[in-house]
Structures are given as C-alpha cells and as structure tokens.
C-alpha positions in Angstrom: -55.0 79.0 -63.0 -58.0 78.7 -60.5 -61.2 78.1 -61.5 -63.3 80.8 -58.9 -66.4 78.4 -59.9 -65.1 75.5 -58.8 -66.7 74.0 -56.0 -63.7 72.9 -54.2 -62.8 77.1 -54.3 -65.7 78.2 -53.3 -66.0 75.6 -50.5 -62.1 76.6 -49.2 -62.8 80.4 -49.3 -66.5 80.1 -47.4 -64.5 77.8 -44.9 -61.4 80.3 -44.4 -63.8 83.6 -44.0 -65.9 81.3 -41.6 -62.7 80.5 -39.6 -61.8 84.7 -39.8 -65.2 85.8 -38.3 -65.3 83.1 -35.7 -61.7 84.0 -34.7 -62.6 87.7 -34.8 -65.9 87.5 -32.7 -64.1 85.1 -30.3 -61.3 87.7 -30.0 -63.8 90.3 -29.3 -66.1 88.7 -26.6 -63.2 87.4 -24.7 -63.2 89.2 -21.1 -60.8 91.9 -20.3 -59.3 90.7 -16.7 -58.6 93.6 -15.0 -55.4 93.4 -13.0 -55.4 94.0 -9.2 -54.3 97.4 -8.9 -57.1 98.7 -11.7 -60.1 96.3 -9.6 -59.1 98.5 -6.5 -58.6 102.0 -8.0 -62.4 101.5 -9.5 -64.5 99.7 -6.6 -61.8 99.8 -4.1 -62.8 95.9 -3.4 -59.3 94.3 -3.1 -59.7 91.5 -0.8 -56.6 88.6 -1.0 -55.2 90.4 -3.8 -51.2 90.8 -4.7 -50.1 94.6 -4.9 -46.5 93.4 -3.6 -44.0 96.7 -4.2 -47.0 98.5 -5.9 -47.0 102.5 -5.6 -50.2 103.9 -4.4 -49.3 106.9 -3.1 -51.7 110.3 -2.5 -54.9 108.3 -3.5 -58.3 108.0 -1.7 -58.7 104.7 -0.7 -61.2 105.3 1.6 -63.8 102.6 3.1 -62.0 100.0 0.7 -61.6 95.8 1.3 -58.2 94.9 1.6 -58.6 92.3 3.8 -55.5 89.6 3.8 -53.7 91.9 1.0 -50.3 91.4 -0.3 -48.8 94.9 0.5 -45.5 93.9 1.5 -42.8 96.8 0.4 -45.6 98.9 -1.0 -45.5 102.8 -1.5 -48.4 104.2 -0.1 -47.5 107.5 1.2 -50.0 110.2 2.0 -52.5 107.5 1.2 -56.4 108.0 2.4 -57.5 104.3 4.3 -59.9 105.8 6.7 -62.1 103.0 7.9 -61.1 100.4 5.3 -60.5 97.1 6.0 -56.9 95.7 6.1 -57.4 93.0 8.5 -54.3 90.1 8.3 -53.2 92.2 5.4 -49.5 92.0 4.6 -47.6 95.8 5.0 -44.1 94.5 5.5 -41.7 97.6 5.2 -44.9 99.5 3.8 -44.1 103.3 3.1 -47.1 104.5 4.7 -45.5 108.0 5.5 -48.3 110.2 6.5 -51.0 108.2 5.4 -54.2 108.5 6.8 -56.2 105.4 8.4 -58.0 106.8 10.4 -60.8 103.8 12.1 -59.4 101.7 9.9 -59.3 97.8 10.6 -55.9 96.3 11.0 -56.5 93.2 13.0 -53.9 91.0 13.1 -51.9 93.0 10.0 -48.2 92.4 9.6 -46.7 95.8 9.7 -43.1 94.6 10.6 -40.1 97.4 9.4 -43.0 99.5 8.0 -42.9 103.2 8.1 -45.9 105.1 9.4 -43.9 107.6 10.3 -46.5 111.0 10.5 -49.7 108.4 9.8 -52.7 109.2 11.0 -54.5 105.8 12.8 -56.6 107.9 15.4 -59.0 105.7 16.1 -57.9 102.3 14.2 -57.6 98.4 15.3 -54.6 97.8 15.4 -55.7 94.6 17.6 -52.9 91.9 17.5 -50.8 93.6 14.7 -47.7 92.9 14.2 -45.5 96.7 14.3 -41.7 94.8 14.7 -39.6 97.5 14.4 -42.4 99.9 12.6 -41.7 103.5 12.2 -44.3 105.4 14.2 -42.6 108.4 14.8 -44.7 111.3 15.4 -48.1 108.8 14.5 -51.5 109.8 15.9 -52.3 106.6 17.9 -54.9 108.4 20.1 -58.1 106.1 20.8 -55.9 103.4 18.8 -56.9 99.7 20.0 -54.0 98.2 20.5 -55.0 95.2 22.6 -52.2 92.0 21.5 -50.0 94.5 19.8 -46.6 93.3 19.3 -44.2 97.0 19.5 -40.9 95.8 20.1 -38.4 97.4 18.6 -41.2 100.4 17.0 -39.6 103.7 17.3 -42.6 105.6 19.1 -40.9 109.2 19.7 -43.7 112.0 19.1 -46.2 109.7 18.5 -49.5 110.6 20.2 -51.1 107.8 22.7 -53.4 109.8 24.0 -56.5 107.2 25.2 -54.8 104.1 23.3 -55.7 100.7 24.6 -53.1 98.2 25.1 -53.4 96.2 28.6 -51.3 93.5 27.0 -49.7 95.1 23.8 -45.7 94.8 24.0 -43.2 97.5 23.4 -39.7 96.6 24.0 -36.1 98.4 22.7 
C-alpha cells in the first residue's frame, strides 16, 4: 500500500506534474512553421522557396516576391502575377495557361517546355529568360522586353508582339 504522506510520494508526484506542465507549456509555445505554399497565400513573400508540382491555380498573386522560386511543373493556370517578381525563378513545364503577368519581372527565369499558352505578359521582363520550347500560343507579348531571350523551339502562333523588344532575343524551329 502507499503511504500518500510519505515524503518519497509526495516528492515523485510534485516531480511528475512538474515534468507534465513543463512538457505542456513547451508543447504550446513551440512555433508553428508555416509551410511555403501557406507563407505565400498570406503575405505573398515567397522568395527561394520550393513550390515544385504545387497547384496554384485562379489565385491573385499579385505584386508578390517570388524571386529564384522552385516552380518547376507547377499548375498555375489563370493565375494573377501582375508586377510580381519572378526573377531566376524556376517554371520548367509550368501550366501557366492564361495566366496573367502582366509587368511582371522574369529576368533570367527558366521557362523551358512551359505552357503560357493564352497568358497575358503585356508589358513583362522577360530579359534573358529561358522559353525552350514554351507554349506561347496566342500570348499577349506586346511591349514585352525580350532583350537575351532564348525562343527556340517556342511555338509563337497568335501570339501578339506588338512593340516587343528583342534586338538579340533568339527564336529558332
């Protein structure tokens, strides 16, 4: 039987509900990380993060910091990046189907094999981007800096290059 007076009980049970409420209050204060898809949905600051095969699509994205992004394969169709930042981001065989990016900063993005197929990038820097075999069929490129664009291989039919600069982009077949 166990004495409850005992100091040796009474000594165990303050240690154990000591060890309890330090565990508990520990468990509580610990920081939430939030993971790189939340961060961007709620301050659409992004910057170096890895949203690799994420689906994004038919969000408002606008004026966000993506800068050197991991976007390779993601879904982002109908997507609003007017005037964000994506410069050296990663949009390898990106859906980017009528998505809107209107002024938006693409210097030096990788946008091999993706599909902007019906985008809107009226206005954007596309400035030494990489658009390998990109779908830009039927794209608004007008007023589209495209200075040190590499477009071999882009299918371009319908697309709009209406006041585009590109003295030494490349397209090729």
């Amino acid at each position: 039987m166990i004495n409850k007076n005992s100091p040796i009980f009474t000594r165990t049970t303050g240690t154990i509900s000591f060890l309890l409420l330090t565990f508990f209050v520990t468990l509580g204060c610990q920081k939430q990380v939030a993971s790189p898809l939340e961060t961007l949905q709620k301050t659409k600051q992004c910057p170096g993060c890895d949203l690799t095969d994420t689906k994004l699509s038919d969000i408002d994205l606008t004026s966000a910091n993506l800068n050197g992004a991991k976007l390779e394969g993601a879904v982002l169709e109908k997507v609003k990046l007017n005037e964000a930042l994506l410069d050296s981001v990663n949009l390898k065989g990106a859906n980017l189907k009528g998505a809107s990016l209107e002024k938006a900063g693409l210097f030096s993005a990788d946008l091999t094999n993706a599909d902007l197929s019906k985008a809107n990038l009226k206005g954007a820097f596309l400035r030494g981007a990489k658009l390998n075999n990109a779908n830009l069929s039927n794209a608004d490129l007008s007023e589209t800096d495209l200075n040190s664009a590499d477009l071999t291989g882009a299918n371009l039919t319908g697309a709009n290059l209406t006041g585009a600069i590109m003295p030494d982009g490349k397209i090729k077949n």
